[in-house]
N, C-alpha and C positions, 0 to 999 in steps of 0.2 A: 579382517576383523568385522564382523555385524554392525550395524550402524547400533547406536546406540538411544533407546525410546529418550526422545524432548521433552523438558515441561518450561514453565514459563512461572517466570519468578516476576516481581514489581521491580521497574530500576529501583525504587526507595530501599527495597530490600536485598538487593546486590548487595556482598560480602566484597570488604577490601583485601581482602589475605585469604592468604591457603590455612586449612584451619581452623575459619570461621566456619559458626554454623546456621542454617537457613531452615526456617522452618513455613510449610506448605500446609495453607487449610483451604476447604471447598472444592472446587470441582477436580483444581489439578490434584489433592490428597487424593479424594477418591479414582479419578482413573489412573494413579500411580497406586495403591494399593485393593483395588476393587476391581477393576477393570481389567489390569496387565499385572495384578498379582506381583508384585514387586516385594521383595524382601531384602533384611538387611544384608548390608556389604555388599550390594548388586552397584553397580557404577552406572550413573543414568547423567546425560545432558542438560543442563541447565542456560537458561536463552533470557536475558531480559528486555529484547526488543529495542534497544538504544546502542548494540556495538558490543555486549558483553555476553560470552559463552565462557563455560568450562562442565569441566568432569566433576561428579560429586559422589562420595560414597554414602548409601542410605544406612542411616543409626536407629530409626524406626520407621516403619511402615505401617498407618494403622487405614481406618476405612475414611477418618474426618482429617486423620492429621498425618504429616511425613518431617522427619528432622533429617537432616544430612550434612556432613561435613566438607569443606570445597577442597580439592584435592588438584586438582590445576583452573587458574583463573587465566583468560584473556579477552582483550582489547582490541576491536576491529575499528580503523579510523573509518569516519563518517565517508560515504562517498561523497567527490568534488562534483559528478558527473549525476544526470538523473530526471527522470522526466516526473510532474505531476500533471495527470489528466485533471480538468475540469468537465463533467458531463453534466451537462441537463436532465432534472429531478424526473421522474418517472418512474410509474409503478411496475417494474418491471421483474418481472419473475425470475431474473437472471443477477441482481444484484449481487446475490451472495456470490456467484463466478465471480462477475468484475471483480468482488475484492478477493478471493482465492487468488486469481492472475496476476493483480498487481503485487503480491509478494513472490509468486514464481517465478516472476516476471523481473523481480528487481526495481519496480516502482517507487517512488521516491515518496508520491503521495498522490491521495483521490480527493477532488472538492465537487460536493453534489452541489449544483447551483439552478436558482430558482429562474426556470425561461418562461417564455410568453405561453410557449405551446406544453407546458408540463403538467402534466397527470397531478391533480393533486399540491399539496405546499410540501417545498423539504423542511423537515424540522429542523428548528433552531438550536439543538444542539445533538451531535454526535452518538447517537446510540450503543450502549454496552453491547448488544450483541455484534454488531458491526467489527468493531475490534476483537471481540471473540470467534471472528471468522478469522481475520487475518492474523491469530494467534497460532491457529490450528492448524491452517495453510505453514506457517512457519516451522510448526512440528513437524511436518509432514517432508518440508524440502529441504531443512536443516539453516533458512534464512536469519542473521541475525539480526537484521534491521526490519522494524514494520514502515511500513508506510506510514506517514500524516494524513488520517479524514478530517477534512474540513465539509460543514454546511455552508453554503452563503445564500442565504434567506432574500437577501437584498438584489440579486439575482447581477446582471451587467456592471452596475454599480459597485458591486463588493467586487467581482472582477479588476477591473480596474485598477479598484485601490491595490488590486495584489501584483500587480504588472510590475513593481520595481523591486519584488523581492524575486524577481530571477533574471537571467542572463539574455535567455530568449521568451519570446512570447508569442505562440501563434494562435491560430485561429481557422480549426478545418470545417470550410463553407462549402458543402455542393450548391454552386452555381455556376453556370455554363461562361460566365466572366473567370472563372478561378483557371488559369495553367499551368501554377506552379504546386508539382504533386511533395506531396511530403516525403520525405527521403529518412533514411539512417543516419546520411553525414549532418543532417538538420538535427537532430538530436542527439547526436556524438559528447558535445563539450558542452559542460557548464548545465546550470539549472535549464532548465524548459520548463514554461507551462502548455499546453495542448488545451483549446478548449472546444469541446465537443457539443451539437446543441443536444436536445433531447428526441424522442421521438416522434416524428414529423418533421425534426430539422428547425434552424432557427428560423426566426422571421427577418424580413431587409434588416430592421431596423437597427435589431441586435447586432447585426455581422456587420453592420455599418457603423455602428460606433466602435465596435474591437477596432474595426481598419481602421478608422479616425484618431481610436487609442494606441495605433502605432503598433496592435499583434498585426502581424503576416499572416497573411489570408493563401490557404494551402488545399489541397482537394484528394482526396483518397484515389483518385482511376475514375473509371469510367461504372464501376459497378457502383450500387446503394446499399451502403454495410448498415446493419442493425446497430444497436443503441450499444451491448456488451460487446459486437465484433468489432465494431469503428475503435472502442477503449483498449479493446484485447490488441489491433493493430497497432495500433501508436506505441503501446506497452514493448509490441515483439523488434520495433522497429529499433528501437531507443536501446532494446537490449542488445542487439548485432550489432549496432553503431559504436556504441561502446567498448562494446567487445571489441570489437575490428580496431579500434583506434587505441586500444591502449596497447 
């Protein structure tokens, strides 16, 4: 059977029942009836980024709007398992990867966070298109869970405070002090945060207070990965890890 074209619905507007019916305006109508020409009684996938897929028959297809009835509804439990990168803010031309990867990737969540060496301020809050990447990625790979983007503006400090909302916490530092390399089985079980600096790498100062705040201080190898391949790493690692252990 042909995979079936994705669109992405609001959790708000998730249907409880088979039966119910959901209606689509703005971009998703248009590339469901302007784009990929969809017409009714065609069966198309529905994703609402929070653990909920199913099959949906389409009752109209127009260019602004789409109505369809749910036709099978399910429920994916949350993973228990799942790494969130923290990177250092930076203008980097590569951004929209990073977030393409961490949902290919199975990423839990991304937090830009503001370093000493970062290009620029990250904004203070979460930008719409941002999420409209990792919506589209998810179309693409049939993922039902998005990632969590967070900003932290407040840069080490907002780190910090986030240390107790996971299981592990590390902290990957190139310094010629650091021997212990980051592995798959370090990312296997339970939440992980990864915090990566930006580009240029952090300063002492920063990697000196993670270690202080009790993240594990971890080193890539012997090469100097860029800013979207050091995130892209940690992502593929955490993914095998997982894999392998369950």
């Amino acid at each position: 059977m042909p995979r079936l074209n994705s669109f992405f619905v609001s959790p708000q507007n998730w249907p409880t029942a088979i039966g119910e019916t959901v209606v689509l305006d703005g971009p998703e109508a248009r590339h469901m009836g302007t784009v990929l020409r969809t017409v009714p009684n065609q069966t198309v996938r529905l994703f609402d980024g929070q653990g909920h897929d199913g099959l949906f028959s389409i009752r109209e297809a127009g260019k602004r709007r789409a109505v369809l009835d749910a036709v099978q509804l399910d429920e994916h439990a949350a993973p228990v398992n799942g790494i969130t990168v923290a990177i250092g803010w930076g203008k980097s031309k590569r951004r929209k990867y990073l977030l393409e990867k961490s949902v290919e990737l199975q990423g839990a969540g991304i937090v830009f966070w503001q370093a000493n060496r970062s290009q620029g301020l990250v904004p203070a809050a979460v930008k719409d298109a941002w999420v409209d990447t990792t919506i589209q990625a998810a179309k693409q790979c049939g993922a039902t869970f998005l990632p969590k983007i967070q900003t932290a503006p407040g840069g080490i400090d907002t780190l910090i405070t986030l240390r107790d909302s996971y299981d592990h916490v590390v902290v990957a530092w190139e310094s010629d002090s650091i021997a212990t390399r980051l592995s798959p089985d370090m990312l296997a079980r339970g939440r992980t945060l990864v915090v990566i600096g930006p580009e240029g790498g952090f300063d002492d100062d920063e990697a000196q207070r993670l270690i202080q705040a009790n993240f594990v201080p971890v080193t890539f190898g012997q090469s100097i990965l860029r800013w979207e391949t050091a995130a892209t790493y940690c992502l593929s690692l955490a993914m095998f890890g997982i894999q392998e252990a369950s």
